[in-house]
N, C-alpha and C positions, 0 to 999 in steps of 0.2 A: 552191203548191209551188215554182216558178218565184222568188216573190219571196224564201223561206226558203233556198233552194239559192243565191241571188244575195249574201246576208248572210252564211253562214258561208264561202263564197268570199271574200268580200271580208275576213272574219276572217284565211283562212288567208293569203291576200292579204302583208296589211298585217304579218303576222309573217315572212313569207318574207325583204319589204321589209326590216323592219326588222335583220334580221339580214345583210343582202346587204357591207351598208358594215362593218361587223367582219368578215364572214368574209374578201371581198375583200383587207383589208389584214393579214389574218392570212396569208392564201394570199402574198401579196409577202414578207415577213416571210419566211417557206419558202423564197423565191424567192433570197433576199438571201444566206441563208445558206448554198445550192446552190447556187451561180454556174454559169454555162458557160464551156466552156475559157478563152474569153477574157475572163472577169472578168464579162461581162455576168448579169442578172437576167431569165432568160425566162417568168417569174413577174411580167408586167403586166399593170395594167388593160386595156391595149389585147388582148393577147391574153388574157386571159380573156374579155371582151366576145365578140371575135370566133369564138375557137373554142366557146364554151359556145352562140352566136346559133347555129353550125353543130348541134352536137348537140342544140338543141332543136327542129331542124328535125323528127328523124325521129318522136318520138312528134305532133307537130302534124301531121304527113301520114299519121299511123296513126289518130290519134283522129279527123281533120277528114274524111276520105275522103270524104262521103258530101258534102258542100260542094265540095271541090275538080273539081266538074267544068267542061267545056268548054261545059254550059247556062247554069252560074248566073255563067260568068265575061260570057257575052254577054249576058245581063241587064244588066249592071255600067251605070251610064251614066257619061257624060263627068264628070260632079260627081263622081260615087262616086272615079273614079281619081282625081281630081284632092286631093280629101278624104282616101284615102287615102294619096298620096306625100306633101303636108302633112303627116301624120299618121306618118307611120314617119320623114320627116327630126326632126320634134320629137322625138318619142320613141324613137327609135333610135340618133340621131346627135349632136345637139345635147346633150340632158336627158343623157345618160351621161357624153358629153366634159365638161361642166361638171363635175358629182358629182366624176368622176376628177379634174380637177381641183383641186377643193377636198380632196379625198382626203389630195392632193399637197402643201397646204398649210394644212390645219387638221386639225382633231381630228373622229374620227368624234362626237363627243358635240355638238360645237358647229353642226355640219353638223345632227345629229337635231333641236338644239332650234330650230335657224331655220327647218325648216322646218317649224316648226307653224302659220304662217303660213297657209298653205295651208288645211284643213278651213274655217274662213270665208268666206276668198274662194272657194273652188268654190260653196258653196251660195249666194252674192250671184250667184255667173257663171253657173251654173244657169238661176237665175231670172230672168235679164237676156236673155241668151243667148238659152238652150234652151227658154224658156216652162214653166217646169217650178214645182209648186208651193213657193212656198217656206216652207221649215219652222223656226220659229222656236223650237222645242224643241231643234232639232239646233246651232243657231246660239248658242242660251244653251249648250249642252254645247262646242262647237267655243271661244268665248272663254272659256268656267273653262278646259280643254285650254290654251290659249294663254297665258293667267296662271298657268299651274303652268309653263307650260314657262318664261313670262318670270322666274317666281323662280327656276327652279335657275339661268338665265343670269346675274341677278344676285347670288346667291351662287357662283359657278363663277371662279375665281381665272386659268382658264387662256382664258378668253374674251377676244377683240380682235375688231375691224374691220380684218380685214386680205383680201388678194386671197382665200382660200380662203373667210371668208366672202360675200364678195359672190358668188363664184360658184356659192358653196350657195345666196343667196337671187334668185341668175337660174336656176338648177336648178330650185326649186321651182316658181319661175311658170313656166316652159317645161312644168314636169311637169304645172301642172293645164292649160295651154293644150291638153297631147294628150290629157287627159283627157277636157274638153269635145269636143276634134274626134272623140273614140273613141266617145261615147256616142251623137252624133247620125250617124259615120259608124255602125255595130251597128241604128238603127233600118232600114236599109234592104241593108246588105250583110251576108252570113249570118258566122257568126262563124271557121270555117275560113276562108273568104278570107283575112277583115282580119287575121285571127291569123300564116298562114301569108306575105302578102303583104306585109302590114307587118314583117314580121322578115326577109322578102329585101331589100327596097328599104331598108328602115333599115339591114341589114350595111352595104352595097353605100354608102352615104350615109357610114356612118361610115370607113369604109375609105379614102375619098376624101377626108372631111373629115381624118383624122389625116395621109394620106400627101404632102395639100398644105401642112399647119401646122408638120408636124412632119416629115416625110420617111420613106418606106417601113423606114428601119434601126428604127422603133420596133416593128416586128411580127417583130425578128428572134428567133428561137428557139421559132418558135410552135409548129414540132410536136416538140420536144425531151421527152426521157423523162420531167423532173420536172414539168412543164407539163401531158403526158396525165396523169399519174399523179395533180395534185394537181385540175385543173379540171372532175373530175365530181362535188365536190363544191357548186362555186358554179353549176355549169349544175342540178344538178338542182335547187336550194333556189331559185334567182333564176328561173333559164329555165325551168325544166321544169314548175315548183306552181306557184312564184310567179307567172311571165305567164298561165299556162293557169286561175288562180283569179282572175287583175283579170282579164280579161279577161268573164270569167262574169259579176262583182259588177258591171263596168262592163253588161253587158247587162238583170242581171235585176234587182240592187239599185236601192232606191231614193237618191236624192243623199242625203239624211238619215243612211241607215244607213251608207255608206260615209265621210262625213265621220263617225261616231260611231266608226268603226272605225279610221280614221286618227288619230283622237286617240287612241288609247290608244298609235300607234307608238312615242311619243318617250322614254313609259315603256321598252315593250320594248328598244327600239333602245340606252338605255344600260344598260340590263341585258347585253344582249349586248355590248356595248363592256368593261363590267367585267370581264364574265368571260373572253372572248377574248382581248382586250388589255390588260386594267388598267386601262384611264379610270377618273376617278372626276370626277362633277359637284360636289364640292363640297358646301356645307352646303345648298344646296338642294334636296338630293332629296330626305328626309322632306316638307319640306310642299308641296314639288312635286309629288308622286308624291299625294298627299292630294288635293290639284286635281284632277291628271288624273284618278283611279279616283271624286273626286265628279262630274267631267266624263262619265265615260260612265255614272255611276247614273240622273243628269239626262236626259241622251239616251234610255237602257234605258226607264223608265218609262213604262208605256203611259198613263199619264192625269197630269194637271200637279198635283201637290198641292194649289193651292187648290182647283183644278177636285172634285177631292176632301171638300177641306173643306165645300164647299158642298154636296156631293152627300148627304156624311152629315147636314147640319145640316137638309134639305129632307125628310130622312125621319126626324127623329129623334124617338121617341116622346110623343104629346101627351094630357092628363088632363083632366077636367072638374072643376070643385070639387066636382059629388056623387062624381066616383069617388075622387077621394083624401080623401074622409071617409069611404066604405064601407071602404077600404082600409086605414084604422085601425080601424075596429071587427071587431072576433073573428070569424071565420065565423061559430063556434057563436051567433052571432046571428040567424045566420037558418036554422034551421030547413029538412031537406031539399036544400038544398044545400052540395055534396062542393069541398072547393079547388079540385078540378082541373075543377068546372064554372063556374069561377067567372071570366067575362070582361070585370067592370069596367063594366058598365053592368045594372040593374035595371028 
């Protein structure tokens, strides 16, 4: 039950995900068009991050309660913290600032398909890592995934190498690096901690990282009327499902499923980009999209088609030369026996 409750988390997961980078730039878009008195856009990534990190503090201290005591934090050992503020600077601080970023300078589509990179290398770093079996079922689905995503990029007219790419594909590997430290931090700290703990020290990490790069005027307008009004949309989709369902599939799923589940993002993520904003990838989404959905059949399937083929071919019905000579002659040849007692050997 644990490992089924781990998979459709990581399902709801990966759709949240996918949807975060369209909504986000839909929410600025709002933002841009309700200025504040003084011309600014208090409609940014920086505060969105920050105030939605705030609002999804309180259902993680309502759901987590039963974690959040003053026993299970003196359990904690020296590693554990140290694994954890690791773990909330990657994922909190770092892995966001880039995305924003690239945000800032590419297209939510081109941002989707680079990081398909990603599902491969976690299950190589899995099993490097983490000691964890590795699955080469998930790894045949993870590269079709990756070949669907490579052809819409190469039919996709608005693709470059430019700053916003590169810092979508340092996003991504910082994203599986907190991945990996999430999984092996979860085998030993209960998941209220890491959940609630990691999202104070990642704020607190990112706040610091923006206010030294960039200087505290980028958090100006952060608690202005259009700002609450528009960012309980991106806290509850990002923050509130979103982290509280990886957070689950990083505990219960297996690496296999959750790479099986990330592949199907890059599909979602430009669906949502279409419809939110208008992207379009180009003549490569028909057989892109043909990749990915054969990319997660591959992965889905409980048993590997030859595996199959042989399985049918080991049982497949076998005849002796007297019984495919009875088997031409008439029943009414013999006398006393009915069809239906008739089993092929005399």
């Amino acid at each position: 039950m644990p490992i089924r409750i781990g998979l459709l988390c990581a399902w709801i997961a990966v759709m949240c995900y996918a949807a975060a980078n369209s909504i986000a730039s839909r929410l600025v878009s709002v933002g841009q068009a309700h200025p504040l008195a003084d011309g600014s856009n208090a409609i940014t990534f920086a505060n969105l991050f920050v105030l939605s990190s705030l609002i999804s503090l309180v259902p993680m201290v309502f759901l987590f309660r039963k974690d959040l005591t003053r026993a299970n934090l003196r359990k904690l050992a020296v590693k554990d913290w140290q694994l954890l503020t690791i773990s909330a600077f990657v994922s909190s601080a770092l892995t966001p600032g880039l995305f924003f970023f690239a945000l800032e300078h590419s297209t939510v589509t081109n941002i989707v398909l680079i990081g398909r990179i990603e599902p491969p290398l976690f299950l190589m770093a899995t099993c490097l890592f983490l000691k964890e079996r590795f699955d080469k079922k998930a790894m045949i689905a993870g590269l079709i995934a990756l070949l669907g995503a490579s052809v819409m990029i190469g039919f996709c007219d608005t693709t470059t190498l430019g700053p916003g790419e590169l810092a979508a594909f340092a996003a991504t590997l910082t994203f599986m690096g907190s991945t990996l430290m999430a999984r092996k931090v979860l085998k030993t700290v209960p998941m209220g901690i890491f959940a609630t703990v990691r999202t104070v020290l990642g704020l607190g990490f990112y706040v610091l990282l923006v206010c030294t790069l960039q200087g505290p005027e980028q958090f100006r307008g952060l608690l202005s009327p259009v700002l609450l009004k528009q960012v309980w949309i991106y806290a509850l989709v990002v923050f509130v499902i979103g982290q509280i369902s990886w957070n689950l599939a990083l505990k219960h799923a297996k690496p296999g499923e959750i790479s099986l589940a990330t592949s199907f993002s890059p599909l979602a993520g430009i669906v949502f980009a279409m419809t939110l904003l208008g992207e379009h990838p180009g003549a490569g989404l028909l057989p892109g999209a043909v990749l990915i959905l054969l990319a997660i059949y591959v992965g889905q399937s409980k048993r590997p088609i030859p595996r199959k083929l042989k399985v049918l071919w080991a049982n497949r019905p076998t005849y002796s030369h007297s019984d495919i000579a009875q088997v031409l002659v008439p029943v009414a040849a013999f006398p006393g026996l009915s069809a239906k007692g008739y089993k092929g050997q005399y």
